[in-house]
C-alpha positions in Angstrom: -6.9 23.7 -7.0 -3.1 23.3 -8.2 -2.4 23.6 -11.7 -0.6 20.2 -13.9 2.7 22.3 -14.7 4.6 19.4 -15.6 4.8 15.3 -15.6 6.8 15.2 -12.5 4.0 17.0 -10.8 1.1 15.9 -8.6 -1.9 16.7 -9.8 -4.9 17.5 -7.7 -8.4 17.9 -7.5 -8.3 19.1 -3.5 -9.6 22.1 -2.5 -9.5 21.7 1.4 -5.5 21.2 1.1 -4.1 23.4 4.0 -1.1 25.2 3.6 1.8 25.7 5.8 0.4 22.0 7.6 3.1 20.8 10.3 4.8 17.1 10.4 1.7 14.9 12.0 1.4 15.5 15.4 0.5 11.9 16.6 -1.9 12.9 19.5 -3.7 14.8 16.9 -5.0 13.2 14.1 -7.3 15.4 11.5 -9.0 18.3 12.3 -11.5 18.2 15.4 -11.1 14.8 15.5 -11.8 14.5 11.9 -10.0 12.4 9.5 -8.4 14.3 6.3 -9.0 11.4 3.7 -6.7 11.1 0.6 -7.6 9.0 -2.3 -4.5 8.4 -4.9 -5.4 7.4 -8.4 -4.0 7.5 -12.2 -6.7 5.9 -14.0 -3.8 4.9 -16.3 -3.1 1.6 -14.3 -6.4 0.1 -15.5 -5.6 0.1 -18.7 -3.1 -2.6 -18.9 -3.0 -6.4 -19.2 -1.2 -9.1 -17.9 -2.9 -11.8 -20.9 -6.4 -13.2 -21.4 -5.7 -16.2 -19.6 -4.1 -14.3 -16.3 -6.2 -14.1 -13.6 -4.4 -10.4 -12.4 -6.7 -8.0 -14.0 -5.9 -4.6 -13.7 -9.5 -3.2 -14.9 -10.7 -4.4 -11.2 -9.0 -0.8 -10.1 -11.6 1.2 -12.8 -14.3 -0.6 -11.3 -13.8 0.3 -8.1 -13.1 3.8 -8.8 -16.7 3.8 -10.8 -18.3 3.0 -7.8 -16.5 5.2 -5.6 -17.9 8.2 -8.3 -21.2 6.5 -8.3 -21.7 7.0 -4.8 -20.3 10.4 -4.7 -17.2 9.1 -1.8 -15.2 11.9 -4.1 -16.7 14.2 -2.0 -15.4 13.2 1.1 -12.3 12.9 0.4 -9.1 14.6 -1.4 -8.7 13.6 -4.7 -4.9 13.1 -6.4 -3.7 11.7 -9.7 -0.1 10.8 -8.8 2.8 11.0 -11.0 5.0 7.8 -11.6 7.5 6.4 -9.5 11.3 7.7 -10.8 13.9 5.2 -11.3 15.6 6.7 -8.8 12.3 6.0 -6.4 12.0 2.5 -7.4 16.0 2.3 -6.5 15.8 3.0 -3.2 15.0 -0.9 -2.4 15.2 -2.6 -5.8 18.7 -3.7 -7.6 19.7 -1.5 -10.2 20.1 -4.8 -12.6 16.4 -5.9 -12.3 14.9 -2.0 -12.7 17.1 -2.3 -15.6 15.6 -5.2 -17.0 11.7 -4.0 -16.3 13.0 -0.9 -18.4 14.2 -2.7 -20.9 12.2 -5.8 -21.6 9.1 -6.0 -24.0 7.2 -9.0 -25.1 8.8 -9.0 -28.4 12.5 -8.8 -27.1 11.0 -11.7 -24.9 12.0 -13.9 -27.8 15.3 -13.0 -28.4 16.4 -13.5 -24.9 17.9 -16.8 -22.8 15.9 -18.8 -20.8 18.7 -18.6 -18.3 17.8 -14.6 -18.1 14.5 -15.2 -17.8 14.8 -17.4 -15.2 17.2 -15.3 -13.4 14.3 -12.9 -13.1 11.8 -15.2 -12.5 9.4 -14.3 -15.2 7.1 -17.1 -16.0 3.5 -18.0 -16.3 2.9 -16.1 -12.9 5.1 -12.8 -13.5 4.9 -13.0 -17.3 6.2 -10.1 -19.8 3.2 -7.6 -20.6 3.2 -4.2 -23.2 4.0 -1.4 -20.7 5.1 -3.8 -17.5 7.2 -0.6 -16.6 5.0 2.0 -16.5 2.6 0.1 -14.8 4.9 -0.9 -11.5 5.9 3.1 -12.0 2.5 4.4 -11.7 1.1 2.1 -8.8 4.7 2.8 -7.0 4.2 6.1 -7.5 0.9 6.4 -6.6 1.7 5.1 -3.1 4.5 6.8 -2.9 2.9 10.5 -3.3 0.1 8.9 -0.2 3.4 8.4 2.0 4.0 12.2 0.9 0.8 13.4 1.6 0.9 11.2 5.4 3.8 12.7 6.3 3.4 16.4 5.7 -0.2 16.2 7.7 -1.9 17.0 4.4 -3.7 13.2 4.8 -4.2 11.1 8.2 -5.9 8.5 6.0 -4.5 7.7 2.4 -6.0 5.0 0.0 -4.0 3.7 -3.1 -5.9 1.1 -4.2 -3.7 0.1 -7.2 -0.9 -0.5 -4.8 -0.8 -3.6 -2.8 1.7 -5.4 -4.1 3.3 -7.5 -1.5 4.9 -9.9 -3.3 7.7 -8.5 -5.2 11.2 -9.0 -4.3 14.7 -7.2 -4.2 16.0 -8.5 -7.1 13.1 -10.4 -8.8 9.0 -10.4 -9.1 7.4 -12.6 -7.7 3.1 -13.6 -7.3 2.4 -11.1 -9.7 3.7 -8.3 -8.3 7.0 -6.6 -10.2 7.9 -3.6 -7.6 7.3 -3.8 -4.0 5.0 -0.4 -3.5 4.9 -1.1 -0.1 8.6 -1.8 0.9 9.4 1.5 -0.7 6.3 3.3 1.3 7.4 1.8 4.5 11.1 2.8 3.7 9.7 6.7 3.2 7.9 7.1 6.1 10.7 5.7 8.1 12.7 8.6 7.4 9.7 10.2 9.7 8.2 7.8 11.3 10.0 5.9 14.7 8.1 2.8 14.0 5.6 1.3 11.4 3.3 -1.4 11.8 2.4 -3.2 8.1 -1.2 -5.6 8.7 -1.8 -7.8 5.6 -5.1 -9.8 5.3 -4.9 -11.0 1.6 -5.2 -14.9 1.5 -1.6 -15.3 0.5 1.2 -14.2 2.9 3.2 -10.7 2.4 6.6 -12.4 2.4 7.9 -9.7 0.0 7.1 -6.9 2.4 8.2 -10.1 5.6 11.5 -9.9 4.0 12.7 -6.9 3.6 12.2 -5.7 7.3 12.5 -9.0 9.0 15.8 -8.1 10.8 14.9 -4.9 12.2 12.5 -3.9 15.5 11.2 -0.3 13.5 9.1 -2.3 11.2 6.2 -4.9 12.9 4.8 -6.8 10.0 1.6 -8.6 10.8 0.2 -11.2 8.0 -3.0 -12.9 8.2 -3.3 -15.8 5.9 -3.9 -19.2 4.2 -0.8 -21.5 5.3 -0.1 -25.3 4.9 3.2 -24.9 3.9 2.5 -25.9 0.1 0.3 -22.5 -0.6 2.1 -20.0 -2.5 3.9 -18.5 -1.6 4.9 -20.8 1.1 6.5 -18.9 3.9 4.1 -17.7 6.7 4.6 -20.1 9.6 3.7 -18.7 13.2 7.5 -19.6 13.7 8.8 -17.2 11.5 9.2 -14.4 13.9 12.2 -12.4 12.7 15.8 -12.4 13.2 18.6 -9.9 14.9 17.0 -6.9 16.6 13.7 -7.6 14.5 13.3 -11.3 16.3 9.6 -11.1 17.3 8.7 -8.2 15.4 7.3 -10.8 12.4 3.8 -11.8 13.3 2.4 -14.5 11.0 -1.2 -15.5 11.9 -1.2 -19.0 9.6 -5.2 -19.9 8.4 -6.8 -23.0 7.3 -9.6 -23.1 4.2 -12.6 -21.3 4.8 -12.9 -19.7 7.8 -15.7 -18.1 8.5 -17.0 -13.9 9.7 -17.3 -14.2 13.1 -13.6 -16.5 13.6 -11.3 -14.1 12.0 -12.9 -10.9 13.3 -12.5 -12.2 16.6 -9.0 -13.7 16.1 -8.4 -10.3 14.3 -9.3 -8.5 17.0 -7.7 -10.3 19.9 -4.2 -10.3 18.1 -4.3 -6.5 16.6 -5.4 -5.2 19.6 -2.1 -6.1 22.0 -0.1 -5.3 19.6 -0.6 -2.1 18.2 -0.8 -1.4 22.4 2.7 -3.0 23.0 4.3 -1.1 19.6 2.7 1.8 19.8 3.0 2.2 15.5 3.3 5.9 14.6 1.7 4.9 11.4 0.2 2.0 10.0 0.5 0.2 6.7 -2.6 -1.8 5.9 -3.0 -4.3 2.6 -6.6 -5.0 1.7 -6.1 -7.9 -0.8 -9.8 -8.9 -1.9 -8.8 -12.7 -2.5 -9.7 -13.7 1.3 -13.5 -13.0 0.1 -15.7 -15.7 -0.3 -16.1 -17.0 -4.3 -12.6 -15.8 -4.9 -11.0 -17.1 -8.0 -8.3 -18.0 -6.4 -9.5 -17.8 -2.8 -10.4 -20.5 -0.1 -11.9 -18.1 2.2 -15.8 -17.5 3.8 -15.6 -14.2 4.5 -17.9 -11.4 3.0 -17.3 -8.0 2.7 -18.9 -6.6 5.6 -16.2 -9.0 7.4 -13.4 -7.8 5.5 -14.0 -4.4 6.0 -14.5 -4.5 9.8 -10.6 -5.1 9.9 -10.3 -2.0 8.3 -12.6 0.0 10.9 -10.8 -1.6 13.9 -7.5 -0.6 12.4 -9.0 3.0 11.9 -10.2 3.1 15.3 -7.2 3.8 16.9 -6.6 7.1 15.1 -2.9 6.4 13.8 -2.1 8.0 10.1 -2.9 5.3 7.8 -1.5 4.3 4.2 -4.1 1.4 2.9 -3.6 -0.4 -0.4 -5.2 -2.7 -1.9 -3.5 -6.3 -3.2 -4.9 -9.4 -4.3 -7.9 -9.9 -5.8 -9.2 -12.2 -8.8 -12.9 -11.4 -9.1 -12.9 -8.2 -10.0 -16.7 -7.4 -9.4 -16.2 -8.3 -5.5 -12.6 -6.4 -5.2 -14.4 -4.1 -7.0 -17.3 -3.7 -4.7 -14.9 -4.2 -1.1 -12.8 -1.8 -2.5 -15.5 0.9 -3.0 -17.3 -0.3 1.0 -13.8 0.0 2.4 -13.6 3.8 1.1 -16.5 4.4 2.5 -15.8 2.9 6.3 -12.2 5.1 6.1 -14.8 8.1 5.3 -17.1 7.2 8.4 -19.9 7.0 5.0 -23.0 4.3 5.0 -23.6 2.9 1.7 -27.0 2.3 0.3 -27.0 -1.5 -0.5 -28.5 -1.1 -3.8 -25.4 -0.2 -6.4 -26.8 2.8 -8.2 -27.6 2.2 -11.5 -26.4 4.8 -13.6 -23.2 3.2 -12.7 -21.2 2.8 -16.5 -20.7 -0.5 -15.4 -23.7 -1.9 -13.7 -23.9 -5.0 -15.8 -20.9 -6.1 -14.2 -22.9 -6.3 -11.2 -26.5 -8.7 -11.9 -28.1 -10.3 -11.0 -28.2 -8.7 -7.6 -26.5 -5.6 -7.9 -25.6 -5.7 -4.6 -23.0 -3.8 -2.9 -22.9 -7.1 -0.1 -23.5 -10.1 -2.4 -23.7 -13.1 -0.2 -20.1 -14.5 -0.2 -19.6 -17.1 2.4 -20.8 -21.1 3.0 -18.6 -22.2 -0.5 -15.7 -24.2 1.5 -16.3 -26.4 4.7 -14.6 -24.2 7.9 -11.3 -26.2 8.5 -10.5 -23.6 11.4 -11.6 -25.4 14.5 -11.8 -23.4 18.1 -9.1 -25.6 19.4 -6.9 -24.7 16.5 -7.6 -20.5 16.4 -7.0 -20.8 19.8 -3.4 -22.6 20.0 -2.5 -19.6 16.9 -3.5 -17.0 19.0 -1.9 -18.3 22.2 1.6 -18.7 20.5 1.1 -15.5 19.7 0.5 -13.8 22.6 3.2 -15.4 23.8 5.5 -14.4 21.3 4.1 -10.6 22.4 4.8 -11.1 25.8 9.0 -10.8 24.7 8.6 -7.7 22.7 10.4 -4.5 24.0 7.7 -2.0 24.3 8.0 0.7 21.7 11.6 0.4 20.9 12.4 3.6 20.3 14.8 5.3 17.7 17.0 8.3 16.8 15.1 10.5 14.1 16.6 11.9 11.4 16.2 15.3 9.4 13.6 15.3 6.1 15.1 14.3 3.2 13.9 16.4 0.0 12.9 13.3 -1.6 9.9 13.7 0.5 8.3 17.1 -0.9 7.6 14.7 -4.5 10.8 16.7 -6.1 12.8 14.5 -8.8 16.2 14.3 -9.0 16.3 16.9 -12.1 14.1 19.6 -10.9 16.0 19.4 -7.1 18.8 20.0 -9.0 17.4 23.1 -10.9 16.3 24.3 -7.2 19.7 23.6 -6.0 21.1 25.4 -9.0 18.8 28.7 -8.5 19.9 28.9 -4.6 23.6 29.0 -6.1 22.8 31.7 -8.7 21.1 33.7 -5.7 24.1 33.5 -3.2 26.4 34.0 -5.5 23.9 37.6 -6.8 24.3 37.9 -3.1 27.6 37.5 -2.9 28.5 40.2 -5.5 26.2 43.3 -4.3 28.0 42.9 -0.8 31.7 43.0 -2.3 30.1 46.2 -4.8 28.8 47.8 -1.2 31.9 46.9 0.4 34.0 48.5 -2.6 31.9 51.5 -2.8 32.3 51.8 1.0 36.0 52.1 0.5 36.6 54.7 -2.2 34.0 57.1 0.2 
């Protein structure tokens, strides 16, 4: 067990960590064939609030991590309260002007500023002003920033953030909810490792933030499965969208109708992930699990249940490429809470008793059936004929058949930023390796001198 020296440190509960662990060796995930599982949490990020009326409720995240405790999952994995994201961190794909603004804005300097600002940075009844706004992006951005850390030094093959998620979020601006785009700057670390990422989103809304940000380049395949009728927020999502320069056809958009059922997006899932991760050949994988595609959403138009949702995950896993998985949407916090806590267990290779247990502290929130598999589906007529599914997936496999098979890349040294160091305490290394050559550079010229006058 490391000790908490300082803020800028990660602290952890592990006590499997290996030392000395190489860069992942991609025809060898875990040990024996056995997953090292990572699970990245600040129990901070549950305690803020977007407003009573917002249907974003951050307390989903300290339900799910009761009934991870509850059914003892901690002891399957490695356990690691991440530090928050530097400025510096958050920089490396967000303008300097609106990081600036998160820093500085507050609900009660709200009042005091133009509309014309507010508007700039597109804060509204969606992305609204919120005690602590900051802090909060800066702990879920860091805590899936220390996964991508823990990925690429081997120390994890799987590693679950379930505060992170938040696709949304643009360059300059938030956007559905989401302030800073944890998973942009996840992809953006592992690239300095990684040849090629694949990102697979299967929230009900599509990950146009994440879409965005890589759609002109062939080392990042983004793959979005979603509700599109070209009204839906956030809009954008069309099978046509396929990417532009060297990243044209490396943006798959798999566009849904309301409620469609188990059994037609597992297959359609399947048919689609399948060929690609085969054609790409992903050294690492980027998955969002936003809950909001489940059945009874409160903002969702979905059938599926969670058993569903979390076969996605297993078929993903399957393949035995280093994952990151985060979580996303999600307005019913009992369910998100509940697929959350099933999905941890299907990355552990862990069967769940049903039955929640009931010396959960939060059991109430889960009567009358206190279920871990509630009944979720049958709420919204299936709008996603055969005829339809199949004309999606045959555009896409179409739109496979032109992609260069694992385009490959030059790779590039580690950049320190990697090993979790800030800015100031790289600086006090850098500082101490001067002090040493420069010790070392004195006793030679003394030997050298006391060489002489002998």
């Amino acid at each position: 067990m490391t000790i908490l020296i300082s803020e800028t440190d990660t602290f952890t509960t592990d006590t499997k960590t290996r030392e000395n662990t190489p860069i992942y060796d991609p025809n060898h995930p875990g040990t024996n064939n056995k997953y090292n599982v990572s699970y990245h949490y600040n129990p901070e990020v549950s305690r803020f609030h977007y407003g009573a009326l917002h249907p974003m409720k951050p307390f989903r995240l300290m339900l799910t991590d009761h009934l991870v405790i509850s059914y003892k999952l901690y002891e399957k994995m490695d356990l690691y309260t991440p530090r928050r994201a530097t400025k510096d961190e958050l920089l490396e794909f967000h303008s300097e002007d609106y990081i600036d603004f998160l820093q500085s804005i507050t609900p009660e300097k709200c009042k005091t500023i133009s509309n014309d600002t507010l508007a700039q940075f597109n804060i509204g009844d969606d992305c609204p002003i919120f005690d602590g706004m900051y802090d909060y992006s800066a702990i879920y951005a860091g805590a899936s920033l220390d996964a991508t850390r823990k990925l690429i030094s081997g120390m994890s093959d799987i590693a679950i953030n379930w505060s992170g998620g938040l696709h949304h979020a643009k360059k300059f601006e938030p956007s559905g909810f989401c302030y800073v785009n944890d998973i942009v700057l996840s992809i953006i670390n592992l690239l300095r490792v990684h040849p090629r990422v694949m990102y697979i989103d299967i929230d009900l809304h599509h990950g146009d933030g994440v879409q965005e940000a890589f759609y002109n380049t062939d080392r990042v395949m983004t793959v979005s499965f979603h509700k599109y009728n070209g009204e839906f927020f956030p809009g954008t999502g069309s099978v046509d969208e396929v990417g532009i320069g060297s990243g044209k056809n490396y943006a798959i958009n798999v566009p849904l109708r309301d409620g469609i059922d188990d059994e037609s997006y597992i297959r359609l899932f399947k048919l689609i992930m399948e060929p690609l991760i085969t054609k790409f050949q992903p050294t690492c994988i980027v998955q969002q699990c936003g809950a909001d595609s489940l059945g009874y959403d409160r903002l969702g138009c979905f059938n599926l249940n969670i058993r569903a949702h979390g076969e996605c995950v297993k078929f993903i896993k399957s393949f035995g490429i280093p994952m990151l998985v985060v979580g996303g949407g999600g307005y019913t916090p009992r369910n998100v809470s509940r697929l959350w806590c099933y999905e941890t267990s299907v990355l552990n290779d862990v069967n769940l008793d049903h039955k929640i247990p009931n010396y959960l502290p939060t059991y109430d929130w889960f009567g009358p059936d206190y279920s871990l598999h509630p009944q979720l589906d049958g709420r919204i007529d299936n709008k996603n004929s055969k005829k339809y599914l199949q004309s999606v997936q045959t555009t896409i496999m179409e739109q496979i058949r032109y992609l260069n098979h694992a385009p490959s890349v030059q790779m590039y040294e580690i950049p320190p930023d990697l090993t979790g160091l800030t800015e100031d305490e790289d600086k006090a290394i850098q500082e101490l390796n001067e002090d040493m050559e420069r010790d070392e550079k004195i006793m030679k010229d003394e030997t050298k001198l006391g060489e002489l006058m002998t």
